[in-house]
C-alpha positions as CSV (number, residue, x, y, z in Angstrom):
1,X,32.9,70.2,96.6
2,X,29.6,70.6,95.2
3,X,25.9,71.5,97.3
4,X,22.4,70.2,95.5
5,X,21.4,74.2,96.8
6,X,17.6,74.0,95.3
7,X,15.0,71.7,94.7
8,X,11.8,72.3,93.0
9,X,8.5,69.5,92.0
10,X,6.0,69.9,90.2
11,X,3.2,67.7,88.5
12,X,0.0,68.0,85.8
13,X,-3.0,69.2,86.6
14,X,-4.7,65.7,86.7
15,X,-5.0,64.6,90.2
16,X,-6.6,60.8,90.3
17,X,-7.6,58.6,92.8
18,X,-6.1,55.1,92.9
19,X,-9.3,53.2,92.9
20,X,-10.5,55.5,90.3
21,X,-7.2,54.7,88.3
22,X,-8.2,50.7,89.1
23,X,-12.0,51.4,87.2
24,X,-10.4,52.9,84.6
25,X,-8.1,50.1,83.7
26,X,-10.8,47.4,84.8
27,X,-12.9,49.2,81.6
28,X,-10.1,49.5,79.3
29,X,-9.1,45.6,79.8
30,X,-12.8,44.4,79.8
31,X,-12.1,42.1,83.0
32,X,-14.5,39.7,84.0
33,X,-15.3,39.8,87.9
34,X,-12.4,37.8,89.3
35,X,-9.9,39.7,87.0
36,X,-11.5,42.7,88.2
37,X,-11.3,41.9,91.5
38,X,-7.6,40.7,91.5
39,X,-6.5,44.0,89.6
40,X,-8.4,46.2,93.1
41,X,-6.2,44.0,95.0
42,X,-3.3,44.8,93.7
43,X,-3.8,48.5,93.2
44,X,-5.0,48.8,97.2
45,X,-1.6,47.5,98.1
46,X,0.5,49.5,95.9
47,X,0.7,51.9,99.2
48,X,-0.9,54.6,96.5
49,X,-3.5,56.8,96.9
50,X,-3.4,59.0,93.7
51,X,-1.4,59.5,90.9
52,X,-0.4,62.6,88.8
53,X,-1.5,62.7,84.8
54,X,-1.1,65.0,81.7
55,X,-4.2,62.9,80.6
56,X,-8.0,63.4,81.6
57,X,-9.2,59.9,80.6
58,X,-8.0,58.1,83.9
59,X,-10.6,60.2,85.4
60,X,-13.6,59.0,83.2
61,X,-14.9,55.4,81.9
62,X,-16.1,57.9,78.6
63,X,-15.7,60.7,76.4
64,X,-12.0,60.6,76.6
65,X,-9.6,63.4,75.4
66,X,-6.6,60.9,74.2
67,X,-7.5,57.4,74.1
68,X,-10.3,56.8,71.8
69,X,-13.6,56.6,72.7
70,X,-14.2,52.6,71.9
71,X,-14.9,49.3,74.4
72,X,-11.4,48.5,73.8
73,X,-9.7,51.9,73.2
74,X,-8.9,50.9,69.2
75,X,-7.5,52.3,67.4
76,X,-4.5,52.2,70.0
77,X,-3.0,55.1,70.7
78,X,0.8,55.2,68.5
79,X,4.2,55.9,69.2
80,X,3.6,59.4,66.8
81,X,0.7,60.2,69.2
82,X,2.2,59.7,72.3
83,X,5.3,61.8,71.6
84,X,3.0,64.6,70.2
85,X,1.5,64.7,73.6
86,X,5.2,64.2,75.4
87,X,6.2,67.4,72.9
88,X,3.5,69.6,74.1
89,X,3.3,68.7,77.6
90,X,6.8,68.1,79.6
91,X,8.4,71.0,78.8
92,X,5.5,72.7,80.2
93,X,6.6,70.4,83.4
94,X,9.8,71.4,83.5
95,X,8.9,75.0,83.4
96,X,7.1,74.5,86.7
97,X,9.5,72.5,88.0
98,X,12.6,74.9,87.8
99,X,10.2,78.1,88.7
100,X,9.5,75.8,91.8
101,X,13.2,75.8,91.8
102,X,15.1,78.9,92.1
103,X,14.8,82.2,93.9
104,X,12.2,84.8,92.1
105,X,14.9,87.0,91.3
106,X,17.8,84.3,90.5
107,X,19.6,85.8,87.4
108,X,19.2,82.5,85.1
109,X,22.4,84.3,82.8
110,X,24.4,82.4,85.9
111,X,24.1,78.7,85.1
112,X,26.6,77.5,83.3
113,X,25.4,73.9,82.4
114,X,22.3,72.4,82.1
115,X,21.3,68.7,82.3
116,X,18.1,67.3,81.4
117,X,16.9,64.0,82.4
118,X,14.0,61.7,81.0
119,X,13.1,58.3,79.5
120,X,9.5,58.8,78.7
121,X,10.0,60.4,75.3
122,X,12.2,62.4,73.3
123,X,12.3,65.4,70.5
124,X,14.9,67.5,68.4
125,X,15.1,69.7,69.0
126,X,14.3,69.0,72.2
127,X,13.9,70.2,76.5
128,X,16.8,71.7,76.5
129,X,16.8,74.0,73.8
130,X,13.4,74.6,74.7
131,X,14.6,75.5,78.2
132,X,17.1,77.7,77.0
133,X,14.6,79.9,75.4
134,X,11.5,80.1,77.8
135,X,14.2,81.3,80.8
136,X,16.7,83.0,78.5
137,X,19.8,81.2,79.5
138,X,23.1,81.7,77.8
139,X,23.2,80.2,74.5
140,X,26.7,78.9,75.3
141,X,25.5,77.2,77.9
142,X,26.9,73.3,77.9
143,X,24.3,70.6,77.9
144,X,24.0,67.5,78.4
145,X,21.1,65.3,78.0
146,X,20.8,61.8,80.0
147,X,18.5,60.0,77.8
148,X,16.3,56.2,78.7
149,X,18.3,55.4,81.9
150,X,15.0,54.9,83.9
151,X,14.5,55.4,87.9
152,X,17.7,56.1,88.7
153,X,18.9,58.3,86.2
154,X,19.0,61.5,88.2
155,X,21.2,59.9,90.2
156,X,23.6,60.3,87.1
157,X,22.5,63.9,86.5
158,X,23.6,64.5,90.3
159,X,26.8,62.5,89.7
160,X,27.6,64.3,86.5
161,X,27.3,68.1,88.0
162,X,29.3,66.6,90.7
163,X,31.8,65.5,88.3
164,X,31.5,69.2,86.7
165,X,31.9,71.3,89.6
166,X,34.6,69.6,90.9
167,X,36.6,70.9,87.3
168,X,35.1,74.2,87.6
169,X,34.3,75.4,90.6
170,X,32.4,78.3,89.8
171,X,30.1,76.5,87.4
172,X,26.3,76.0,88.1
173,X,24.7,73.1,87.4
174,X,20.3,72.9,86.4
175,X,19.3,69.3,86.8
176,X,15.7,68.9,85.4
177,X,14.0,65.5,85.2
178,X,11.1,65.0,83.5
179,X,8.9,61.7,83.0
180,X,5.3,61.0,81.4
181,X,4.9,57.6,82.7
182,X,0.6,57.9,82.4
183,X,1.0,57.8,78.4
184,X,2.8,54.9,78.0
185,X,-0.4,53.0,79.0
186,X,-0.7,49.8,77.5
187,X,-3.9,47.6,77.7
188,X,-2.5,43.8,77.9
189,X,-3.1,41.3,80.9
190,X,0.0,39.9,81.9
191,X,1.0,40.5,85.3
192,X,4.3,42.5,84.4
193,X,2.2,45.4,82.5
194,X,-0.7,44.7,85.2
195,X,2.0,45.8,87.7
196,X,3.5,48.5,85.9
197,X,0.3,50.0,85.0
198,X,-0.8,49.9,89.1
199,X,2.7,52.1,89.8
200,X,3.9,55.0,87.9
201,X,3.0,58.4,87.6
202,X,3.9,61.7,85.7
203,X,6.0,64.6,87.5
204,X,8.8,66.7,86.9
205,X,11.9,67.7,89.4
206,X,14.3,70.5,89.2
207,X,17.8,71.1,91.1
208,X,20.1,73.6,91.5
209,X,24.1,72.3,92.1
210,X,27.0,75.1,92.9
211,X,30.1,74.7,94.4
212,X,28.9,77.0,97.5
213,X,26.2,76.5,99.9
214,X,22.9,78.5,100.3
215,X,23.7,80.4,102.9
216,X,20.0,81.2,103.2
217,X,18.2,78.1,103.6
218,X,19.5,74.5,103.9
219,X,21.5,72.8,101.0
220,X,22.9,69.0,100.4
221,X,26.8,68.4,100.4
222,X,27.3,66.0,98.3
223,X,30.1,63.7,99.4
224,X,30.2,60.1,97.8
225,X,28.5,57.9,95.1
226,X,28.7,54.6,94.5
227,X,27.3,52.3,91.7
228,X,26.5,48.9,91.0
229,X,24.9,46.2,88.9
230,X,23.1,42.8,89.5
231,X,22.9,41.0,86.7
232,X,20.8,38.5,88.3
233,X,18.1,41.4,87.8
234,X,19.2,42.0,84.1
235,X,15.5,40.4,82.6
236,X,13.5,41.4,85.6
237,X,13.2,45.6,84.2
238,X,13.3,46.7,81.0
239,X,11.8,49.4,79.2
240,X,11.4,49.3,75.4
241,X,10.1,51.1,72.5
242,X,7.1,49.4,70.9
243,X,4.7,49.9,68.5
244,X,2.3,51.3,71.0
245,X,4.0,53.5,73.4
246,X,6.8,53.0,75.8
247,X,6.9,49.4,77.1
248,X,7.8,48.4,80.5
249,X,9.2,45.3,82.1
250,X,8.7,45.1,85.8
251,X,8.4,41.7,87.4
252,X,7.6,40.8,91.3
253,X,11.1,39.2,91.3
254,X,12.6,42.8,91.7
255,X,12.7,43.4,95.3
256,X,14.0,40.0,96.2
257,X,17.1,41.0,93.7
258,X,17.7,44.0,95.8
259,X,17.1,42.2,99.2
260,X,20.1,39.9,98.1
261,X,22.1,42.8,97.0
262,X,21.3,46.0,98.6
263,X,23.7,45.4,102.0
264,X,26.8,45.0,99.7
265,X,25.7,48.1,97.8
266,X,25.4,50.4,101.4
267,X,28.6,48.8,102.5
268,X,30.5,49.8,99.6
269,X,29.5,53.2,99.7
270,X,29.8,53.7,103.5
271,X,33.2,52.3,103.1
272,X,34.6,54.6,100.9
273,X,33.8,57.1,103.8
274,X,35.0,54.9,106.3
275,X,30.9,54.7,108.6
276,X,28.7,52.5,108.9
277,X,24.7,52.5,108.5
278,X,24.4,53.6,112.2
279,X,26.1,56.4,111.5
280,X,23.3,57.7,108.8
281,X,20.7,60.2,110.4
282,X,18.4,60.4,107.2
283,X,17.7,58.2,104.3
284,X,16.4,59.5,100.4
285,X,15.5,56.9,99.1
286,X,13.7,56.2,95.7
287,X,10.4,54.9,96.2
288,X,9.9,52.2,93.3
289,X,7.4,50.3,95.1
290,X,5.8,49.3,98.2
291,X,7.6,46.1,98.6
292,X,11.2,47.5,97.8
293,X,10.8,49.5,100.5
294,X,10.1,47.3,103.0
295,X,12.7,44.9,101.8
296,X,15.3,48.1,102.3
297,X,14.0,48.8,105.5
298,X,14.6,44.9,106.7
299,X,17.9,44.5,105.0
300,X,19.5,47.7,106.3
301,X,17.4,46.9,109.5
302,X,16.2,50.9,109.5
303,X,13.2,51.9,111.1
304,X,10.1,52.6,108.7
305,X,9.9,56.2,109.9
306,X,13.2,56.8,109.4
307,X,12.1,56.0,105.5
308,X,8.8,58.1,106.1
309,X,9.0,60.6,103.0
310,X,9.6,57.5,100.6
311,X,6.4,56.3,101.6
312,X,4.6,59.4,101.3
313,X,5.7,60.4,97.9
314,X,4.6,56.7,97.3
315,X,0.7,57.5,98.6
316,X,0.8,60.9,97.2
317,X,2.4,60.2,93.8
318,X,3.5,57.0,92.7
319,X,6.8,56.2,91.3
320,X,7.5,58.7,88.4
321,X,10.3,57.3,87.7
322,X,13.5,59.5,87.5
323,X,12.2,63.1,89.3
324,X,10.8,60.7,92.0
325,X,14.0,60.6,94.1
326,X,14.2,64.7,94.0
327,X,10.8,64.6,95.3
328,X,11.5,62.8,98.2
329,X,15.4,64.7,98.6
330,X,13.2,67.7,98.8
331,X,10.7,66.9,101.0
332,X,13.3,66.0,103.2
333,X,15.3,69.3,102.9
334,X,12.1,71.1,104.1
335,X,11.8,69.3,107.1
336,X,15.1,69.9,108.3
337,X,16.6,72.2,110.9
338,X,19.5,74.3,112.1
339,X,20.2,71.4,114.3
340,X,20.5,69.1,111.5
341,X,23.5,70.8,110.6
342,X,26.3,67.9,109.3
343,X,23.8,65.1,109.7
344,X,24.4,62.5,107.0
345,X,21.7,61.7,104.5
346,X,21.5,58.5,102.5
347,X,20.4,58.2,99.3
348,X,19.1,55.4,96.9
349,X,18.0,54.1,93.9
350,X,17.0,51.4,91.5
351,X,16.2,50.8,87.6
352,X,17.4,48.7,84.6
353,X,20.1,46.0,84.5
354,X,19.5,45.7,87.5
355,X,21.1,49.2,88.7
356,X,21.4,50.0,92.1
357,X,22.7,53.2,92.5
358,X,23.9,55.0,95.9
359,X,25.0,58.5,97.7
360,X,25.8,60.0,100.7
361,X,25.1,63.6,101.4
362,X,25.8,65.7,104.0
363,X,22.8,68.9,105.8
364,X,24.5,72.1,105.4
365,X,22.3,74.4,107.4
């Protein structure tokens, strides 16, 4: 039995408006007034308001700090540069998201393995070394790293210490997920990179699995997982390493994929525990865009505010990809109450292949 017993978020320092996000691109692109007007559309119904950065520029249409300072940002920023600024910056992230984390005086010699989570960039050696050092865990500490699987990948990280602390039920489990979505810009006009560029943020997530409950505040039970593919959805995301950064595949076809699939995906998982959706109190569920939430709300026929905290780590972040579902688990664990005790929490998520991936948890107050 294993309890997700912390949960900490934390994001750069560059807070930016949505429409000022939508100027910035509008420059970058050199849009001509319907283009420009199309692109406001879609970023006004993303459902975003601002978006988290570990770069200035998307703040300023000049002097940038990253991109260079041309009409069409030439020389484009490379793969090399980009990873520089992924070296320097997310394990300063993660270091906010874990102190975010645990207890002030937690004794960090206790954690026994430590999984790290990204698909934004990579280094050896890399986060978790680097991790290691800056809070002085045990150099014998196991690691795993969970490398490129996209949204749902801390889904797998949760699975994984599940996995662990079931075999040893004294270990304890880090999770940290870390993504810097804002630097893997790229400045073409097809709708796909349009769409992409209009969604994803930067932020980092940290969790703390045991075999026990916090006795002192109000921890997850983790009780089932269950994972799928539609390979209807297999071309619809990808996410690929170009010559210019990160590149991302996200087409408008994606929520229609899940509409078709997403009830078979609930029912599976339910089953295994032998409920049904009416018997889920609260729903986690990973907020990849606007539309795919609605189309989860329709298809499970929920109620939007039971789906609430999706939407407002939506408006107040944007999908950053693999910590985004933490941020929403633990905006719900802060809401809850002693009367929420052994109320059943749903969780879901979405990302290449098309994966949907699913979990039921259980409030331990």
């Amino acid at each position: 039995m294993s309890y997700i017993n912390y949960i900490g978020t934390a994001n750069p320092t560059f807070k930016t408006a949505q429409k000022q996000i939508a100027e910035f691109m509008a420059n970058a692109l050199a849009l001509n007034d319907t283009e420009k007007h199309q692109l406001k559309v879609l970023y006004r119904a993303s459902g975003i308001q601002t978006r988290y950065s570990v770069i200035e520029d998307y703040q300023r249409l000049q002097n940038y700090t990253f991109f260079p300072n041309t009409q069409d940002l030439e020389p484009f920023p490379t793969v090399d540069a980009r990873m520089r600024l992924y070296e320097r910056e997310a394990i300063l992230l993660c270091e906010k998201a874990v102190e975010a984390a645990v207890p002030v005086d937690f004794d960090y010699q206790q954690i026994t393995h430590l999984i790290t989570v990204s698909c934004t960039g990579m280094y050896a050696p890399g986060i978790d070394i680097q991790l290691i050092q800056r809070f002085s865990l045990r150099t014998d500490v196991q690691r795993i790293a969970i490398n490129f699987m996209g949204c749902y990948a801390a889904f797998n990280a949760l699975k994984t210490a599940d996995y662990i602390i079931k075999a040893q039920p004294t270990a304890k489990v880090l999770v940290v997920a870390v993504e810097l979505c804002s630097i893997h810009l790229q400045k073409t006009k097809d709708a796909d990179t349009l769409l992409a560029n209009a969604l994803f943020g930067d932020g980092a997530a940290a969790a703390l699995l045991t075999g026990r409950p916090n006795e002192q505040a109000v921890s997850f039970r983790i009780q089932q997982f269950y994972s799928d593919l539609a390979f209807d959805g297999i071309q619809e995301m990808a996410w690929r390493i170009g010559d210019f950064g990160f590149e991302m595949k996200l087409t408008s076809s994606i929520p229609d994929i899940i509409r078709a699939n997403i009830v078979r995906l609930i029912n599976r998982l339910l089953g295994k525990m032998d409920i049904d959706i009416q018997a889920i109190d609260y729903l986690a569920v990973h907020p990849g865009g606007k539309r795919i939430l609605s189309v989860i709300e329709e298809e499970l026929k929920i109620d939007k505010a039971k789906n609430q905290i999706a939407h407002q780590v939506l408006r107040d972040y944007g999908n950053m990809s693999s910590p985004t579902i933490l941020f929403v688990m633990n905006a719900l664990k802060q809401s809850l109450q002693e009367s929420d005790h052994q109320k059943k929490v749903l969780g879901i998520a979405f990302g290449p292949g098309l994966t949907l991936e699913s979990m039921l948890m259980n409030v331990h107050y």
